[in-house]
C-alpha positions in Angstrom: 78.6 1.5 -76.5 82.1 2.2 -77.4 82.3 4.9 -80.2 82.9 4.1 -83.7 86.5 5.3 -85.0 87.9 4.8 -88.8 88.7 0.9 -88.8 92.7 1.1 -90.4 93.6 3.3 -87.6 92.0 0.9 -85.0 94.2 -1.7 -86.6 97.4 0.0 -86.7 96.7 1.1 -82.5 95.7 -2.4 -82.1 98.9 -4.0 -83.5 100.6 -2.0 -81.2 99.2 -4.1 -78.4 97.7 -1.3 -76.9 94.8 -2.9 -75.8 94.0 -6.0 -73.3 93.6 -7.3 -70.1 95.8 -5.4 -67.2 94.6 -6.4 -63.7 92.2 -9.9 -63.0 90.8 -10.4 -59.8 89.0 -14.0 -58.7 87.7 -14.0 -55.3 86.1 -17.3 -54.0 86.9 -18.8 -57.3 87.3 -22.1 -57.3 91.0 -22.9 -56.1 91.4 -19.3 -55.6 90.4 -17.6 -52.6 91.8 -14.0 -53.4 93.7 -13.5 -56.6 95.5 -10.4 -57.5 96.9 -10.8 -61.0 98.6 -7.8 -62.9 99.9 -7.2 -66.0 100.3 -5.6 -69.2 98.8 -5.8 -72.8 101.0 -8.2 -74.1 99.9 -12.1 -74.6 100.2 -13.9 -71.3 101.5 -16.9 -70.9 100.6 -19.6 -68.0 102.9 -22.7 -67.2 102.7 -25.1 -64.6 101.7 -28.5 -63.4 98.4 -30.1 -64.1 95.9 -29.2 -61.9 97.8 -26.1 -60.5 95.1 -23.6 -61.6 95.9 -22.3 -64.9 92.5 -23.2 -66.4 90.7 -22.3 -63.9 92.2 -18.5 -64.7 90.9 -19.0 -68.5 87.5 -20.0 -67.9 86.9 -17.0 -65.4 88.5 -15.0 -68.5 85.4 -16.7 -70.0 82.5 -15.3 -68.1 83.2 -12.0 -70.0 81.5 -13.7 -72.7 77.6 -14.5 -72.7 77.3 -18.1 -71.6 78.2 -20.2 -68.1 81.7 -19.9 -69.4 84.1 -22.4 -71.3 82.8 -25.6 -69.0 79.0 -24.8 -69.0 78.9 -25.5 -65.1 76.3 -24.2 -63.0 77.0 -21.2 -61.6 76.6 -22.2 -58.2 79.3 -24.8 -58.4 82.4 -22.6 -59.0 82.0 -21.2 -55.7 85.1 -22.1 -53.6 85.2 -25.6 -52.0 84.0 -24.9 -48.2 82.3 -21.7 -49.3 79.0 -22.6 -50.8 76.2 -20.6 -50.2 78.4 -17.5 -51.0 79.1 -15.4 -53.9 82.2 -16.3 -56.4 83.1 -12.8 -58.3 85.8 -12.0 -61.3 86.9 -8.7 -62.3 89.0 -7.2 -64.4 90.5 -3.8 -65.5 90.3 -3.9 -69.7 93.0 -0.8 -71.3 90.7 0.3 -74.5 91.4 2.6 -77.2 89.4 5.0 -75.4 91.2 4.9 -71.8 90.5 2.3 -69.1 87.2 0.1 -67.8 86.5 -2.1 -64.9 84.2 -5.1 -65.7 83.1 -7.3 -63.4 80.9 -10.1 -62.9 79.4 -13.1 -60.2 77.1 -14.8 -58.9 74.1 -13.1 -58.0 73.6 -14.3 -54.3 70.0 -12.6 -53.6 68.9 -14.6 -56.4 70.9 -17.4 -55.3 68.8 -17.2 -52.0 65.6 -17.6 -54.4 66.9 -20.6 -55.9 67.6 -18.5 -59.0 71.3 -18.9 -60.4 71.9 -15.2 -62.2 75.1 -13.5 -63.1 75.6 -10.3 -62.2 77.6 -7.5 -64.8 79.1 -4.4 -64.0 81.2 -1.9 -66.0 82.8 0.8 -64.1 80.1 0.4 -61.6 77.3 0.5 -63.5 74.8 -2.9 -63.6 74.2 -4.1 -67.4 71.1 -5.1 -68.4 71.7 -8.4 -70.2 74.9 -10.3 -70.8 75.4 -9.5 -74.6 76.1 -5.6 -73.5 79.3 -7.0 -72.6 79.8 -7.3 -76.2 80.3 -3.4 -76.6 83.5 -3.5 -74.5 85.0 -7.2 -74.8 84.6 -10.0 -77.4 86.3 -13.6 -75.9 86.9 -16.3 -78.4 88.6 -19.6 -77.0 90.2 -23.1 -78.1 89.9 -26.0 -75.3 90.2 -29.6 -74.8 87.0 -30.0 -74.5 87.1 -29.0 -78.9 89.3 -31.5 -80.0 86.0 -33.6 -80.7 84.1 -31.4 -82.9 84.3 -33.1 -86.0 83.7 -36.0 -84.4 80.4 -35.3 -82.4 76.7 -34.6 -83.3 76.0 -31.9 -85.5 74.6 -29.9 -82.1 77.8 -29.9 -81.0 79.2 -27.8 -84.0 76.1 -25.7 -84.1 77.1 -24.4 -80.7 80.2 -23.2 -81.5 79.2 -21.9 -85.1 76.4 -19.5 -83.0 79.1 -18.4 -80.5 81.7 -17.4 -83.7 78.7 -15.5 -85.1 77.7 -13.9 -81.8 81.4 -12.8 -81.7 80.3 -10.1 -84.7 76.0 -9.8 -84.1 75.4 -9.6 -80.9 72.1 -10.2 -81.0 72.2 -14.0 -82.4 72.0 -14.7 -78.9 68.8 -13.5 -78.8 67.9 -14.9 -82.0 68.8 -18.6 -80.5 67.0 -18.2 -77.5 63.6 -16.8 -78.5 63.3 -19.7 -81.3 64.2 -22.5 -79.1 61.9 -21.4 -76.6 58.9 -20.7 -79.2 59.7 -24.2 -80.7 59.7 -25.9 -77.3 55.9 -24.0 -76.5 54.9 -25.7 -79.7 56.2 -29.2 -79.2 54.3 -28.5 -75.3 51.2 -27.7 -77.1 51.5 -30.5 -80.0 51.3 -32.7 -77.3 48.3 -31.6 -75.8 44.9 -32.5 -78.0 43.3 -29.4 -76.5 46.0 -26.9 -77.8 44.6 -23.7 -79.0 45.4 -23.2 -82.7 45.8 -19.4 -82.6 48.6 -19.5 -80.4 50.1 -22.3 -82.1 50.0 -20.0 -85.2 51.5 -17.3 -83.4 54.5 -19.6 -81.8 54.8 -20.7 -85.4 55.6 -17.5 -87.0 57.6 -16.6 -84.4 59.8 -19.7 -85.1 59.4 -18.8 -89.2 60.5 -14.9 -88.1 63.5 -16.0 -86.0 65.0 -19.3 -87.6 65.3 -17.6 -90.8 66.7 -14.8 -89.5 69.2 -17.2 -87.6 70.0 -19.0 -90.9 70.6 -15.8 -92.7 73.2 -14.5 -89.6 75.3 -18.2 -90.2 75.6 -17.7 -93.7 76.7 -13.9 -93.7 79.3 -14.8 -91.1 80.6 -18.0 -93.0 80.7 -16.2 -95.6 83.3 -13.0 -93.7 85.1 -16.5 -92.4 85.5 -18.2 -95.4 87.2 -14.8 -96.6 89.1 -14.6 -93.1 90.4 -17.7 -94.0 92.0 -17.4 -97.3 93.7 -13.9 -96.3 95.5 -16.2 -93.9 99.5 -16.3 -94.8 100.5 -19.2 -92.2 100.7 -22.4 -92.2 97.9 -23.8 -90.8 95.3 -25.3 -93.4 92.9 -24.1 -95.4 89.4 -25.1 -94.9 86.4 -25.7 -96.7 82.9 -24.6 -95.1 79.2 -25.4 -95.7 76.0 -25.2 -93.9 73.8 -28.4 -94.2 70.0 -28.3 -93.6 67.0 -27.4 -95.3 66.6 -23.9 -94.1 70.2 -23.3 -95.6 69.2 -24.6 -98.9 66.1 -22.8 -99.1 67.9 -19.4 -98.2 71.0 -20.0 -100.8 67.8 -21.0 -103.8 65.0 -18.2 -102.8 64.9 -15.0 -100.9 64.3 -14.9 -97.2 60.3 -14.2 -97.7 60.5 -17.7 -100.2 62.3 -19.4 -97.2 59.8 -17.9 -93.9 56.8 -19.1 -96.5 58.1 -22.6 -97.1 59.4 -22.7 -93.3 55.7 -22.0 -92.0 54.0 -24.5 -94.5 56.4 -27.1 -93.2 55.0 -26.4 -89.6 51.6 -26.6 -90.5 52.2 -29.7 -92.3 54.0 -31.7 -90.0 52.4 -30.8 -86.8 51.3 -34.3 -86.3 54.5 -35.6 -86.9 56.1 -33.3 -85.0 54.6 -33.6 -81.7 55.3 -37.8 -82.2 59.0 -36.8 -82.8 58.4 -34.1 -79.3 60.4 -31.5 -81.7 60.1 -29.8 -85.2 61.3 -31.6 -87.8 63.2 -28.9 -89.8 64.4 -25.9 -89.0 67.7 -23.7 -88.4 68.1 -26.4 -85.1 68.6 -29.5 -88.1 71.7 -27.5 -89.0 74.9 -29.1 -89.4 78.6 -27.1 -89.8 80.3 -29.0 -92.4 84.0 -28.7 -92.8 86.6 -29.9 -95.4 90.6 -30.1 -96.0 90.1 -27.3 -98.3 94.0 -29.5 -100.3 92.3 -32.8 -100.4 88.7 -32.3 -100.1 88.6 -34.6 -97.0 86.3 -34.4 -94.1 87.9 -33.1 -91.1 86.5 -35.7 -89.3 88.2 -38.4 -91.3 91.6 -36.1 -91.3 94.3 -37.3 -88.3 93.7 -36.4 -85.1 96.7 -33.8 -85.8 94.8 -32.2 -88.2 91.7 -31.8 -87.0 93.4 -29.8 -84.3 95.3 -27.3 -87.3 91.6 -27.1 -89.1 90.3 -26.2 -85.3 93.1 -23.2 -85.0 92.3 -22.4 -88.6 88.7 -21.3 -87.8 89.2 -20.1 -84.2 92.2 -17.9 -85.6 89.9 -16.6 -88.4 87.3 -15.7 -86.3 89.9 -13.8 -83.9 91.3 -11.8 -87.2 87.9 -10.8 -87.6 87.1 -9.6 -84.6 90.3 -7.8 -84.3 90.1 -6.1 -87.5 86.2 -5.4 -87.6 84.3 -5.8 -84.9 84.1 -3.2 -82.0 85.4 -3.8 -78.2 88.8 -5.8 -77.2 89.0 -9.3 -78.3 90.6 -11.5 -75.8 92.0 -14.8 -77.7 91.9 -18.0 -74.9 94.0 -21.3 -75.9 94.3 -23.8 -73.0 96.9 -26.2 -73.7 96.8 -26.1 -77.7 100.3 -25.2 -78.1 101.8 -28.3 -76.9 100.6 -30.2 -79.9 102.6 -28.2 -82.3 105.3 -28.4 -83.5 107.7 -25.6 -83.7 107.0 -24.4 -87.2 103.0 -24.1 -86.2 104.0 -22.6 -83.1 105.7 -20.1 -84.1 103.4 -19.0 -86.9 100.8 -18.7 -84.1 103.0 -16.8 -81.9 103.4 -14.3 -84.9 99.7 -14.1 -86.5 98.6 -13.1 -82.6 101.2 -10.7 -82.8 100.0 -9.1 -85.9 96.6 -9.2 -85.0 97.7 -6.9 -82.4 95.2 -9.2 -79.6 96.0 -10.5 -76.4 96.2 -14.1 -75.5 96.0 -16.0 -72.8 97.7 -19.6 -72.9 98.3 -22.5 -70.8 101.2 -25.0 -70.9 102.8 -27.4 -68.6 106.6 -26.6 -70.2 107.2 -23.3 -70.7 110.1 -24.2 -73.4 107.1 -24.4 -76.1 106.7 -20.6 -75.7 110.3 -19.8 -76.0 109.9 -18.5 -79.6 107.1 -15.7 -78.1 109.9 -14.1 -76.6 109.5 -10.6 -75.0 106.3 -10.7 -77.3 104.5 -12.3 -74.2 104.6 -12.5 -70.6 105.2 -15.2 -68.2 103.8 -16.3 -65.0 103.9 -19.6 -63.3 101.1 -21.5 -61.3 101.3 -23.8 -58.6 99.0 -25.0 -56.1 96.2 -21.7 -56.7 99.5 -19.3 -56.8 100.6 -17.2 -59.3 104.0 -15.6 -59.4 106.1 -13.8 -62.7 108.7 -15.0 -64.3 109.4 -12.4 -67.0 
């Protein structure tokens, strides 16, 4: 665990761009058989031809984060093509505050052998124990593609990326999200079966009560730092409105949390039979749905242009990166594959210069490197080509 230091003078170091990536290695990595990649702290900026490689760099940047990375693929298919059955690794030297660490991470191939897909974590040659330790030492936040649809697709899909903003300041969310969807998927196994034994069920059941709350309570303490994050923003991207929708939500803004585990377990009890018809509870922090607004006009961003949607996106993704950078612990690494290129300049360059003040690194993609013009010596540039990366300036 990194120690704690007095959080304006982490600020003003950190706006210094003292902190950040400075070497990446990829070996066996997809398109990349051996990558050497140097630079400095500054925001680094990838241009090149579709297919060249560039994301590929980004989601490696990824697997410092808890997670199967930006894509969600199986850890056994990033492996590069003709080299299956061995292990892809990543590394990376991170410059901190407190001097310099290596960090690195792959594919576990013993486990692999055991037909067990496990990452393994390293930092300066020690193994850690669990993938949100990484948290102590590197926080990754990222804007893909693959986003553009939030407001568009099932509330799941927003719940996702809500938990990975809150596991960007509590670490142990993750935890929190794991151990209730596995209790609540040992009760729906033993709803199902007429010969369940009722003690355990009551013991799965609290579980679920002790940990959905507590998952409800960790969404609406971080909306509530975003919602803040978001009006302290000068720029001009716009201002969004944001509410959690679901019974547990409701019951924790009414009630204290022991009102809201009391009602919770009732609701179990009650609708057991119901439940194991439906092959999942019925309510719980899982129901959840992330709802946001055009703060100007009160319109749902999923009715907003496609346009906007993607400013609301930044809005919250930048928000969560200027809390991170100004209160959480470890570097933040901001990731933003081809985002730029539907701006225009005015957006642009307000992003260029809210990174800058945040004093974080960021690592973007682009097929013209024109659109990053207004960056200026504030960034760095490399171009990709067919797996190869070479500097430009």
């Amino acid at each position: 665990m990194l120690p704690q230091k007095d959080q304006a003078a982490i600020s003003l170091v950190k706006n210094l761009q003292l902190t950040g990536v400075t070497r990446l290695n990829l070996s066996l990595y997809r398109c990349y058989n051996d990558l050497r990649f140097i630079c400095d702290t500054r925001s680094v900026v990838l241009t090149g031809p579709n297919g060249a490689g560039k994301t590929n760099i980004l989601e490696a940047l990824s697997f410092f984060s808890p997670g199967r990375g930006f894509r969600r693929a199986k850890l056994s298919e990033i492996v590069q093509q003709g080299q299956e059955g061995e292990a892809w690794a990543v590394s990376l030297q991170l410059a901190t505050l407190y001097g310099p660490l290596d960090i690195g991470t792959g594919l576990d191939l013993d486990a692999l052998k055991l037909g067990q897909e496990k990452r393994m974590m390293r930092v300066n040659a020690q193994a850690l124990r669990g993938q949100a330790a990484l948290s102590a030492y590197i926080k990754v936040i990222w804007l893909i593609p693959q986003m553009d649809r939030l407001f568009l697709d099932a509330a799941s899909v927003r719940r996702k990326f809500l938990d990975r903003l809150v596991f960007s300041m509590d670490p142990l969310h993750v935890g929190r999200v794991v151990r209730y969807e596995h209790a609540m998927r040992e009760r729906g196994h033993l709803l199902r079966n007429s010969s369940y034994d009722p003690q355990w069920l009551s013991v799965l059941e609290t579980r679920m009560v002790t940990e959905g709350i507590a998952i409800a309570a960790a969404r609406a303490q971080f909306l509530a730092v975003l919602r803040e994050a978001i009006d302290r923003s000068q720029g001009i991207f716009p201002r969004a409105y944001l509410k959690l929708n679901g019974d547990v939500d409701d019951w924790l803004q009414a009630g204290s949390a022991l009102e809201g585990e009391e009602k919770f377990l009732e609701i179990l009890k009650t609708q057991r039979r119901k439940d194991a018809m439906r092959g999942r509870a019925s309510q719980g922090p899982h129901r959840t749905d992330l709802e946001v607004r055009f703060a100007d006009t009160n319109m749902p961003a999923g009715q907003c242009s496609t346009g906007e949607q993607k400013a609301l996106l930044i809005t919250l993704v930048m928000a969560a990166a200027r809390i991170q950078a100004t209160q959480g612990e470890g570097v933040t690494i901001l990731l933003l594959d081809e985002v730029v290129a539907h701006l225009d300049q005015y957006r642009r360059h307000a992003l260029y210069d809210e990174i800058t003040q945040l004093g974080i690194q960021a690592w973007m993609t682009g097929t013209d490197q024109q659109i990053f013009k207004d960056f200026g010596d504030r960034a760095q540039f490399f171009h990709v080509e067919n797996a190869h990366v070479t500097r430009e300036r």
